[in-house]
N, C-alpha and C positions, 0 to 999 in steps of 0.2 A: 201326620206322617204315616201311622199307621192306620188301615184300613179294615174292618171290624169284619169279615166271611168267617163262618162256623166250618172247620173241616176236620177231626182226630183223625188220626193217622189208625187208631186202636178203637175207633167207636164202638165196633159192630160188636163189640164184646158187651158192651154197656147197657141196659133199659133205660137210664135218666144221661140227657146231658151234665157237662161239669158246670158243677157250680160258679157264679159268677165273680164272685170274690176269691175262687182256688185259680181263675184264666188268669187273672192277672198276677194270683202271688207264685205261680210258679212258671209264668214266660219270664225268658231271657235276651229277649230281642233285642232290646236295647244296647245288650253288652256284645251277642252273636253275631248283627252286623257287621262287626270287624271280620270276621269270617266270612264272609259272602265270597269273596274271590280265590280263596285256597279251600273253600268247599266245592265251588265250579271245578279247580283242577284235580281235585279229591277223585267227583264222581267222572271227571274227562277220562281219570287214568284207569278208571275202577271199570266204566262202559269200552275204551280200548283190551282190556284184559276179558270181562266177556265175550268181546267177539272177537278173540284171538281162540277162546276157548270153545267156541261154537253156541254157547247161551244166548248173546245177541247176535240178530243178524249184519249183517252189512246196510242193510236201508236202516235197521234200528241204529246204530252208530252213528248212521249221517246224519238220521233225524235228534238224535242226541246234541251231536257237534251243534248241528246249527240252532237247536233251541237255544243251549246254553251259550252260544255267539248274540242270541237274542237276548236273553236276562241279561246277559255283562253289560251289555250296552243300555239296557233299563236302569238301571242297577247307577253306572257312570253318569246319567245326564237324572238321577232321582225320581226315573219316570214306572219303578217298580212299586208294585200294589202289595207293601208289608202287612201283613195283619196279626196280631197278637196271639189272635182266636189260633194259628198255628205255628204255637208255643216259639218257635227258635227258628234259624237260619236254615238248618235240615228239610223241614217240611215246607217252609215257606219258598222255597226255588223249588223243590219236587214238586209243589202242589203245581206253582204258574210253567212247569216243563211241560205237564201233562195235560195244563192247559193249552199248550203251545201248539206239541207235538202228537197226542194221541195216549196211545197205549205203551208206545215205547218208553217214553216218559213213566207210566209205571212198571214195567221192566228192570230199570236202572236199578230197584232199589234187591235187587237179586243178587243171594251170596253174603249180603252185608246188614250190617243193624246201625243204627244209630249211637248206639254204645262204642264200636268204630269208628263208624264215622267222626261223631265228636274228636275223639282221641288221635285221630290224624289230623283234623283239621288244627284244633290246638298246637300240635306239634308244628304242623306247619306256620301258623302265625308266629308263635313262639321263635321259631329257629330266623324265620325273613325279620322278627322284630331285634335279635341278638344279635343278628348279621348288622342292621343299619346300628344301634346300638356302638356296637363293638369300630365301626369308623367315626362316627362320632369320637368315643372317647380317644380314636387315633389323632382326631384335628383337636383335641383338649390338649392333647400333649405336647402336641405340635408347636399349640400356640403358647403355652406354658414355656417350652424348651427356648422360644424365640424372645420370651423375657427374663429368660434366665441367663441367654445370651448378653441380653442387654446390660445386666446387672450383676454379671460375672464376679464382678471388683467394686459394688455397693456393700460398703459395710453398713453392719447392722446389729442390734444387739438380740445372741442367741439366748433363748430362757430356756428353765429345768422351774416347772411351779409357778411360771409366770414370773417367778423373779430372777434379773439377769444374771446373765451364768458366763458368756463366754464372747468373744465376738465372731461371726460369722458374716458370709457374706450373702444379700437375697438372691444371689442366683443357687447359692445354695440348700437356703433355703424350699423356692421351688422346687428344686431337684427333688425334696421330700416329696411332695406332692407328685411328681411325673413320676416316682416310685410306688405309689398308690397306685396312680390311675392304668400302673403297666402290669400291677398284679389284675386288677382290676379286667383289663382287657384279657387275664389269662384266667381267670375266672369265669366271661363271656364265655371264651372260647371252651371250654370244657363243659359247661354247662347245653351248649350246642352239640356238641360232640356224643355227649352222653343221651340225649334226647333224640339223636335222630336215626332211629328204626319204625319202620312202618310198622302200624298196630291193626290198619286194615287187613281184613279176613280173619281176625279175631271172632268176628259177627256179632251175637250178645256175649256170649261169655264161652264158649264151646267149640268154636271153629265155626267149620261147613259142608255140608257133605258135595258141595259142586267141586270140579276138579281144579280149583283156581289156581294160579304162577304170582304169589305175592310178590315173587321177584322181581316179575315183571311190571308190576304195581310200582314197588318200590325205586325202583331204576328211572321209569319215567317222574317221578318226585324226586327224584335226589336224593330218596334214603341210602345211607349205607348200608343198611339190612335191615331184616324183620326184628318183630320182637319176637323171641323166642317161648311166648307163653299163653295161650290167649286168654286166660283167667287176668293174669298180670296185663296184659296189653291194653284192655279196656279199665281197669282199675290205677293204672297207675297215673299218680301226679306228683312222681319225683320230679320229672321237669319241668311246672310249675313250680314246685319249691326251692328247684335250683336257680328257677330266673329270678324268682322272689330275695332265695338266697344274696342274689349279686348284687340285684337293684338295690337290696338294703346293705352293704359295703360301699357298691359307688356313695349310697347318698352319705353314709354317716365319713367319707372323706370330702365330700363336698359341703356337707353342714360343717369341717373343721377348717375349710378352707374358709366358707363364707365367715365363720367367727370369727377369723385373724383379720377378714375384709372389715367387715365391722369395728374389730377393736383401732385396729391400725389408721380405720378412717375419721375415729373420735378426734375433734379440733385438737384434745387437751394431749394426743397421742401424734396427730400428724406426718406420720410415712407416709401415706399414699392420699389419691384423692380419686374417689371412683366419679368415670365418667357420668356425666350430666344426663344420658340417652339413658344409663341404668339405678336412677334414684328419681325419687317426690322427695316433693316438699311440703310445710303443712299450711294447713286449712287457717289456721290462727297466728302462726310465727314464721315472719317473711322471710326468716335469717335462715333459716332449717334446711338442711340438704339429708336425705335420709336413704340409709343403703336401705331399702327395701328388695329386692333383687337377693342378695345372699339372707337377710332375713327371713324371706317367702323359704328358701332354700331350709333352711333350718327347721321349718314348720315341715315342709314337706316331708323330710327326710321322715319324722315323724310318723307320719303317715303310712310309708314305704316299710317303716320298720312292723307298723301294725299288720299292713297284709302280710308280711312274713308267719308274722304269730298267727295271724286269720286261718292260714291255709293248713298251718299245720295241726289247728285247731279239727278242721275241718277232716282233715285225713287221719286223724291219731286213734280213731277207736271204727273206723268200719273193715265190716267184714266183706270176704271176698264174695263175687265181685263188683262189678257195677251198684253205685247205689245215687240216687236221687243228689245226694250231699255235694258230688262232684258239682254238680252245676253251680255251686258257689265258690268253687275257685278260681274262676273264669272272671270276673268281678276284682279282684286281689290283681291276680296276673294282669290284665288290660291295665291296671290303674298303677301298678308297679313301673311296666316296661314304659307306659305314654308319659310319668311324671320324671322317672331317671331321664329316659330318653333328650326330654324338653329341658331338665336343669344342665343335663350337659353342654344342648346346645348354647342354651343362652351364657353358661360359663364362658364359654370358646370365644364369645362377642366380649363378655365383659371382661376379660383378661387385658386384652389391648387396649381397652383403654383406660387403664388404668394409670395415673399422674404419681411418680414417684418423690418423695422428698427426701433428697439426698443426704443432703446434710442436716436434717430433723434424725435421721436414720443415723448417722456417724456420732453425732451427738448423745446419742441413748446408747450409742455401742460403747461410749468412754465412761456409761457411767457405772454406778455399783461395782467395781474394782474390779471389772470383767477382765482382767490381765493379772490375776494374781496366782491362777494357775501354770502362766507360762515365768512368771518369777518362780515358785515352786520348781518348775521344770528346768531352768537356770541355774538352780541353786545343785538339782540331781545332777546336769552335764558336772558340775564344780567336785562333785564327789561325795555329796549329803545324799543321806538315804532318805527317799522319799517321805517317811513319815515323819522324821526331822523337819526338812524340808515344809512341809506342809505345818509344823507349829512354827517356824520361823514367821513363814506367811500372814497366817493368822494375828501373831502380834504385831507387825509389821499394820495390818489393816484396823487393828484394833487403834494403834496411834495414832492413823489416816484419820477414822472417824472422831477420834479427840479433839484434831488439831484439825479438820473439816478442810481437809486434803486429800486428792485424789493419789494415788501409787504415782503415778507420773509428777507429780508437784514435789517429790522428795527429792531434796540434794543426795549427792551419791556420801556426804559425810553421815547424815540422817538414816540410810539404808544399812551402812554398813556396821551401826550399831548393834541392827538387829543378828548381822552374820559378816566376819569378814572374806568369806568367801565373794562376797560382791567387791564388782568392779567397772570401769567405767562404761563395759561394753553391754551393763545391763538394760540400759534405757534402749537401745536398737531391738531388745529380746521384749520387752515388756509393750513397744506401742504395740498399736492396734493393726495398723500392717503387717507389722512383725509376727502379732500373734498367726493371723490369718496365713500369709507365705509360710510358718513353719508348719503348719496343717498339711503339705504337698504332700497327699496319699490317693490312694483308692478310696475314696468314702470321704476325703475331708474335702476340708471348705477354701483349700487355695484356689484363688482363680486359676490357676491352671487346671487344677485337679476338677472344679467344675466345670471348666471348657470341655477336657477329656469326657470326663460325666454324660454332658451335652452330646457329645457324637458317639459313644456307645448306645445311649440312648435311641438316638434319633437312628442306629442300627437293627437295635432292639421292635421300635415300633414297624420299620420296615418289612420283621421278620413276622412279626406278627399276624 
């Protein structure tokens, strides 16, 4: 892949070549490559600003334009001559421009340093990868919302500890989750937001003494503005740490979603049954259907959460400005955005087809006396103070479990031993329907209230 030419950008400084075990432990090519095409527009926008400013000429811009019309297209069909020997993305298109074009080709590199450069191009990847990112998890929601749709009025049993607590319905459920993934997409978005001012014409560390229009720089990239410092502009990798930041939220709600996939799809649990396209099976046991898919998910997330700590590892004690170190957050960053990026989409597949079991689901919503808070709450309309009320209950469930009875299995003679405040209209207040329709709020779990839920939502994502 890569092609082995000797060329430093800083030779002339040197009497001995670099060492041959230092070329390869401090190229970055590997990881740089993802920049090759927001470095081309880097230096497109940086050689229009010199010859706006009279530094390059007009034949030198053409010849510019079309070398780098010539690399893109190297570059797209893999027909470019990568080489190690110089170190990173930077040098390796400058060396083959000035193979291309001449002298102008070295030109280009007037006004600016690589210490810039990098920090624009990063930016650039960074913000085009939060851009794609940030729609992505719009169709996660999207398709989340449309099974939450579905199962508006699927009851299910809601847990506090794993152990059940309440009943709920799974469209409500997911609604959790599209609650995530909306903080999620405003996370992206600020993370973008904050990131994007031009740090070209920073140069190394110092500015420059040519008369450059950053603005103008920045304008043709789609920066909002410069960065206001040029010590800061080349040193900074907050917005690394912010994409890192994000990528490790999305995934630690996607490694909780993938868990509930996993529990829920155990034979001995049975609510759902993840499709066929997103699980193996094993090597030894014909019977095995295995979520592998939100597993991998969970492993990654992992992962995700380590470049977080990596980067900031990496940033927490250097001094200003520019230092060698930066080139390792680059590594973290690529493998953050490409691993969220990819769990999401494949989420977005495996949601639909996901096999729900209804009534496996209604059946675990009736058990553990998931309904003795809304007797508790019965017993307050009757005019018992809740704390009352709640030791009514308790013994009440303490008898259930004696006599291996659910709260619904009691005669209303049985019930109103424990309070005569009960009466016959208790058993409509205590099913499971019941509990759920008396939930119609803002936040709760009536099918209505999650219908509503649903198109605020799908308002929400719109606006985003």
């Amino acid at each position: 892949m890569f092609a082995e030419t000797k060329a430093e950008a800083w030779s002339g400084r040197f009497a001995a070549p670099m060492d041959e075990l230092l070329t390869d432990y401090q190229q970055c090519l590997d990881i740089d490559i993802r920049l090759a095409s927001v470095d081309i527009d880097g230096s497109l926008a940086h050689a229009e600003m010199l010859a706006s400013i009279g530094v390059l000429s007009g034949q030198d811009l053409a010849d510019i334009q079309r070398g780098m019309d010539r690399i893109r297209e190297e570059i797209r069909e893999g027909a470019f001559p990568w080489s190690v020997e110089r170190e990173d993305v930077h040098m390796n298109i400058e060396h083959r421009l000035t193979q291309l074009i001449g002298d102008a080709g070295k030109r280009l590199h007037t006004a600016r340093s690589r210490n810039d450069q990098v920090a624009t191009d990063l930016r650039l990847y960074t913000r085009h990868e939060l851009d794609g990112l940030c729609d992505e998890l719009k169709e996660l929601v999207s398709v989340a919302l449309d099974l939450a749709r579905t199962h508006a009025a699927t009851l299910m049993p809601g847990c506090t500890h794993l152990q059940i607590a309440q009943p709920v319905t799974f469209g409500h459920h997911l609604m959790a989750y599209v609650e995530m993934f909306l903080r999620d997409i405003q996370r992206v978005r600020q993370a973008r937001e904050r990131l994007n001012e031009l740090p070209l014409g920073a140069a190394a560390l110092a500015g420059t003494s040519f008369p450059i229009d950053r603005h103008f720089v920045a304008g043709r990239l789609g920066f909002a503005g410069v960065c206001q410092n040029s010590l800061d502009a080349v040193s900074d990798r907050d917005f690394v740490i912010d994409a890192c930041s994000a990528g490790a939220q999305i995934m630690m709600h996607v490694s909780r979603l993938s868990e509930e996939l996993v529990f829920w799809s155990n034979p001995l649990i049975g609510f759902i049954e993840i499709g066929d396209r997103f699980c193996t099976g094993s090597s030894i046991m014909p019977q095995k259907k295995n979520p592998d898919i939100p597993e991998l998910a969970r492993g990654k997330a992992g992962r995700v959460f380590g470049n977080l700590a990596s980067v900031l590892a990496v940033m927490k004690s250097q001094p200003l400005a520019y230092n060698k170190d930066n080139q390792e957050s680059k590594q973290p960053l690529v493998d953050t955005l490409e691993t969220v990026r990819s769990s999401v989409r494949v989420f977005s597949r495996l949601l639909p087809s996901l096999g729900v079991n209804e009534a496996r689901m209604r059946a675990a919503a009736g058990a553990g006396f998931s309904t003795a808070t809304d007797l508790a709450d019965y017993l307050v309309r009757r005019g018992l103070p809740f704390r009352e009320a709640h030791e009514v209950v308790a013994l009440t469930v303490r008898r259930c479990i004696e006599s291996g009875k659910d709260l619904s299995q009691l005669t209303l003679e049985e019930l109103r031993q424990f309070s005569p405040l009960i009466e016959a209209d208790v058993f409509s207040a205590v099913t499971l329907e019941g509990s759920v329709l008396a939930r119609n709020h803002v936040g709760g779990t009536a099918p209505a209230a999650v219908t509503s839920a649903i198109e605020s939502a799908r308002q929400r994502v719109a606006a985003a």
